[in-house]
Backbone as CSV, one residue per row, in Angstrom:
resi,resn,N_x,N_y,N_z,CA_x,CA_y,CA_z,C_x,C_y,C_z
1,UNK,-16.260,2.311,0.898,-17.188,3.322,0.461,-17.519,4.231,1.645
2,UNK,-17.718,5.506,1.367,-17.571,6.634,2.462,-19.066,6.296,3.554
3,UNK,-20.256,6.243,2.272,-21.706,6.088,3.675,-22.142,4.509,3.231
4,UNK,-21.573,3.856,3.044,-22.007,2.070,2.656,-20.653,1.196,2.804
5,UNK,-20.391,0.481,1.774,-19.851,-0.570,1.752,-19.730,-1.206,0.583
6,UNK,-18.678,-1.548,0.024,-18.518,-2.521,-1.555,-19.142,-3.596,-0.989
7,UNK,-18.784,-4.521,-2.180,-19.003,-6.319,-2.466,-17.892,-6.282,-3.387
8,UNK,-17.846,-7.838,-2.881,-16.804,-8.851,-3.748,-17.710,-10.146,-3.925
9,UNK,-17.731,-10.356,-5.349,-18.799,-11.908,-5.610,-17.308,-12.904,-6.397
10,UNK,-17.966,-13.630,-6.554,-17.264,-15.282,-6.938,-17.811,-15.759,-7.624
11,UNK,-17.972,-15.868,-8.876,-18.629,-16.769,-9.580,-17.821,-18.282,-10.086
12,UNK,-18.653,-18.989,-10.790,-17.834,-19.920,-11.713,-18.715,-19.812,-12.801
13,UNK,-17.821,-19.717,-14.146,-18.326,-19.778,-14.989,-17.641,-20.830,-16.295
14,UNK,-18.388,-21.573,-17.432,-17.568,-22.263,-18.095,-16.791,-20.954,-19.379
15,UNK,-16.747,-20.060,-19.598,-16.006,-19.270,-20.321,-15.781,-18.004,-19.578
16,UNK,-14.912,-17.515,-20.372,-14.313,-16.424,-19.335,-15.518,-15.029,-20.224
17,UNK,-15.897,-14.170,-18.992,-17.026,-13.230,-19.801,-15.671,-11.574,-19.449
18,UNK,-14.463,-11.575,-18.756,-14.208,-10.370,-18.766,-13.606,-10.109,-20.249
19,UNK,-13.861,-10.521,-21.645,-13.423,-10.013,-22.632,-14.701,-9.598,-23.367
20,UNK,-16.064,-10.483,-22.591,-17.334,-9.380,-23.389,-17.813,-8.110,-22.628
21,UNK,-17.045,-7.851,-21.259,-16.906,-6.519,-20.338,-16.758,-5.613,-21.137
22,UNK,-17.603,-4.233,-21.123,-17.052,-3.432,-21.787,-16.847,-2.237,-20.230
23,UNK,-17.838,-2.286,-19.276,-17.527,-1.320,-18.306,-17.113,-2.294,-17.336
24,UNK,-16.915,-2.851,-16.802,-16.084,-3.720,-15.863,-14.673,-3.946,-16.625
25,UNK,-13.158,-3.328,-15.697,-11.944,-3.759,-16.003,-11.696,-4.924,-15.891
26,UNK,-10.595,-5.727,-16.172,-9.797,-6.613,-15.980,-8.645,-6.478,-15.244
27,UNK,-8.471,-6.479,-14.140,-7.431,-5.869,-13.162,-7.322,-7.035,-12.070
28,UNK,-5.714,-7.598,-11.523,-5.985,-7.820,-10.198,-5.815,-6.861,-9.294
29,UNK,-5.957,-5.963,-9.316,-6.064,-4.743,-8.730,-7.640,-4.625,-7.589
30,UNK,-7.918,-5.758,-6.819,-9.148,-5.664,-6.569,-9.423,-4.041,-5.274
31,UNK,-8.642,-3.369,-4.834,-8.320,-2.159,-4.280,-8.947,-0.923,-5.031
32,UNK,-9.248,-1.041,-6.449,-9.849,0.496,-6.985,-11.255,0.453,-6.599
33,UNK,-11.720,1.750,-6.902,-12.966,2.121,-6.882,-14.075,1.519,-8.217
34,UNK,-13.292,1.023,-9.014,-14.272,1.293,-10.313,-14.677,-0.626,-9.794
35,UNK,-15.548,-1.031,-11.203,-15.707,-2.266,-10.961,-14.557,-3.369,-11.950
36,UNK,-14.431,-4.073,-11.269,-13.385,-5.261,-11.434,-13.649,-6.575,-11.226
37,UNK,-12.775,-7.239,-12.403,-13.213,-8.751,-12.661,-11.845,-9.185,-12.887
38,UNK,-11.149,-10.139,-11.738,-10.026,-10.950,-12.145,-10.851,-12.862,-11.603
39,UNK,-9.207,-13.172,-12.516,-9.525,-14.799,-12.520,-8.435,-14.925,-11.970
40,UNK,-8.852,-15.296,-10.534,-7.757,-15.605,-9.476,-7.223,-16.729,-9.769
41,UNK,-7.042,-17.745,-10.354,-6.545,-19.181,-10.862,-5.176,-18.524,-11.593
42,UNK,-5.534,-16.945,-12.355,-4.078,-17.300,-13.416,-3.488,-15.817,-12.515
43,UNK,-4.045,-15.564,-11.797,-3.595,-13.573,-11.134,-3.330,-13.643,-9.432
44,UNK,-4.117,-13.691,-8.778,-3.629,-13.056,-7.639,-3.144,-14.809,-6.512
45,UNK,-4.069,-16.015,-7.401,-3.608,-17.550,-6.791,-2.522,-17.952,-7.726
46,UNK,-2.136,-17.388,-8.673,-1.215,-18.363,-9.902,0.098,-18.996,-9.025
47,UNK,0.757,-18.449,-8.438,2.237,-19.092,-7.680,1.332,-20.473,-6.643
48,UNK,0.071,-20.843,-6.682,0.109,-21.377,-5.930,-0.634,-23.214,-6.623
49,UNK,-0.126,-24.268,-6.389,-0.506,-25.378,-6.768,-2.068,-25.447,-7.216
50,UNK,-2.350,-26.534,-8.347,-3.637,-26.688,-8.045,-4.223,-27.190,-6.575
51,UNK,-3.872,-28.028,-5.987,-4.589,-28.473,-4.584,-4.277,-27.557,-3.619
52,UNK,-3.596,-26.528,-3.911,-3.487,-25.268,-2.662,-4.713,-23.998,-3.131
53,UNK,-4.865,-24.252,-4.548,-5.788,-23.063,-5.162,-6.982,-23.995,-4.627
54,UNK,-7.529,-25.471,-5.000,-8.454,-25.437,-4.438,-8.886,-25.850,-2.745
55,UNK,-8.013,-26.024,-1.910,-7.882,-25.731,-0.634,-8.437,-24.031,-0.113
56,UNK,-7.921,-23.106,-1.030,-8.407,-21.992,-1.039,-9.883,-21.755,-1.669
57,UNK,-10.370,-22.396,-1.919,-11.779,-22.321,-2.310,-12.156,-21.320,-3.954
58,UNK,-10.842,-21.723,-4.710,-10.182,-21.168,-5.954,-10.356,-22.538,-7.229
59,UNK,-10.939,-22.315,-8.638,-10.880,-23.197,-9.127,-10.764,-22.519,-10.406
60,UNK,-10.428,-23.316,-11.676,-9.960,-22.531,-12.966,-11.291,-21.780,-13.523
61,UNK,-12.594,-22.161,-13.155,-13.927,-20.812,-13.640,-13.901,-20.324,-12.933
62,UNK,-13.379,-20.008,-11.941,-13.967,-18.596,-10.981,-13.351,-17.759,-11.289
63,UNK,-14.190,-16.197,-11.342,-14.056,-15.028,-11.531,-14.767,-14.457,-10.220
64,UNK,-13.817,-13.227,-9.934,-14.172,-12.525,-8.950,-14.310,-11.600,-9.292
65,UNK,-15.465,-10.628,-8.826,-15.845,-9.311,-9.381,-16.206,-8.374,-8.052
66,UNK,-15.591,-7.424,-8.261,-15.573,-6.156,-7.072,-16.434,-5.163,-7.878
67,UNK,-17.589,-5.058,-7.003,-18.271,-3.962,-7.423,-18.070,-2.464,-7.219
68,UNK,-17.811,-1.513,-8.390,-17.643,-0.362,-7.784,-18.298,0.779,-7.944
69,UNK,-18.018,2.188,-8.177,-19.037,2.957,-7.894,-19.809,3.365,-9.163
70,UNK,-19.363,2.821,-10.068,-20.451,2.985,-11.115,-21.984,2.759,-10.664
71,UNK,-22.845,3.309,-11.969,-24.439,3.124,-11.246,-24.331,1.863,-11.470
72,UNK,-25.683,1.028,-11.030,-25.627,-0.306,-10.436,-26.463,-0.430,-11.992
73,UNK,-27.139,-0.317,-12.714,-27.626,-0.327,-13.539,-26.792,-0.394,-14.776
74,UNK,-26.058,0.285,-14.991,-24.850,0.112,-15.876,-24.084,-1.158,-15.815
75,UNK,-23.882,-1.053,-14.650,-23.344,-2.731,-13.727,-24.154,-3.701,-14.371
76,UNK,-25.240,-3.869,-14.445,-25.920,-4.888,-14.666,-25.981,-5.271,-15.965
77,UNK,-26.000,-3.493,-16.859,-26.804,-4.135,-18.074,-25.171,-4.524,-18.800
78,UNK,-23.789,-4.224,-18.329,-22.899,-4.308,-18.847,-22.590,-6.126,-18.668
79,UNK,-22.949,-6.938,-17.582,-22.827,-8.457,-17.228,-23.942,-9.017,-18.086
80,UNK,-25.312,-8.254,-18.137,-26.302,-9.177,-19.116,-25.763,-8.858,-20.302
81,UNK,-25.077,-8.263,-21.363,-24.676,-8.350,-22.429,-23.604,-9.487,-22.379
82,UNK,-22.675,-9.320,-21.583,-21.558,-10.355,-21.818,-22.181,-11.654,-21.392
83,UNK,-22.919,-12.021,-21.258,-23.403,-13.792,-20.273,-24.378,-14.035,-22.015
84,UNK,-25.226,-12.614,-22.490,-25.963,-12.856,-23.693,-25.033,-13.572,-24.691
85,UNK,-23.490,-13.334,-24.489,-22.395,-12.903,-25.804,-21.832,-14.666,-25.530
86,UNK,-21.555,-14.833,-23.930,-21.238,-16.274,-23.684,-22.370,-17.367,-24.245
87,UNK,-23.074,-16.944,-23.895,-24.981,-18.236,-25.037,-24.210,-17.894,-26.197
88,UNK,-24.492,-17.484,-26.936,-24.022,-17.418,-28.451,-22.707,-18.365,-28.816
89,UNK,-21.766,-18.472,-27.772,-20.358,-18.953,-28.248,-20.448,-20.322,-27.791
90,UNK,-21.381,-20.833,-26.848,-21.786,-22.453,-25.963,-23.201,-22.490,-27.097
């Protein structure tokens, strides 16, 4: 970012929420500007064993999400809908 700086978070979660995303992509593309959510277990770790994925500090719920320049507010209210959408299905 030109006067700041991104983030990259890690979550674990028991269901996958990038299909209740409606403004966060699904990309391993973690390099764009916009915001992004891959599941490094099946995308950017897949060639690699389970005991090498979790040696890497990689496990089948984690999702990684790159925040990008969308407003941060949009950001937010777009993750509290999908986590609302995951309660409903648990």
């Amino acid at each position: 970012m030109r006067n700041g700086f991104g983030c990259i978070l890690a979550y674990d979660v028991a269901a996958f929420i990038d299909s209740a995303l409606q403004l966060a992509s699904h990309l391993a593309n973690v390099g764009d500007a916009k915001t992004l959510v891959i599941h490094p277990a099946s995308t950017t770790h897949q060639q690699l064993t389970d005991e090498e994925q979790l040696s890497a500090r990689v496990n089948k719920e984690m999702l990684r999400v790159s925040i990008g320049y969308e407003h941060i507010d949009d950001i937010k209210e777009d993750f509290t809908i999908a986590f609302e959408k995951i309660k409903e299905i648990n």
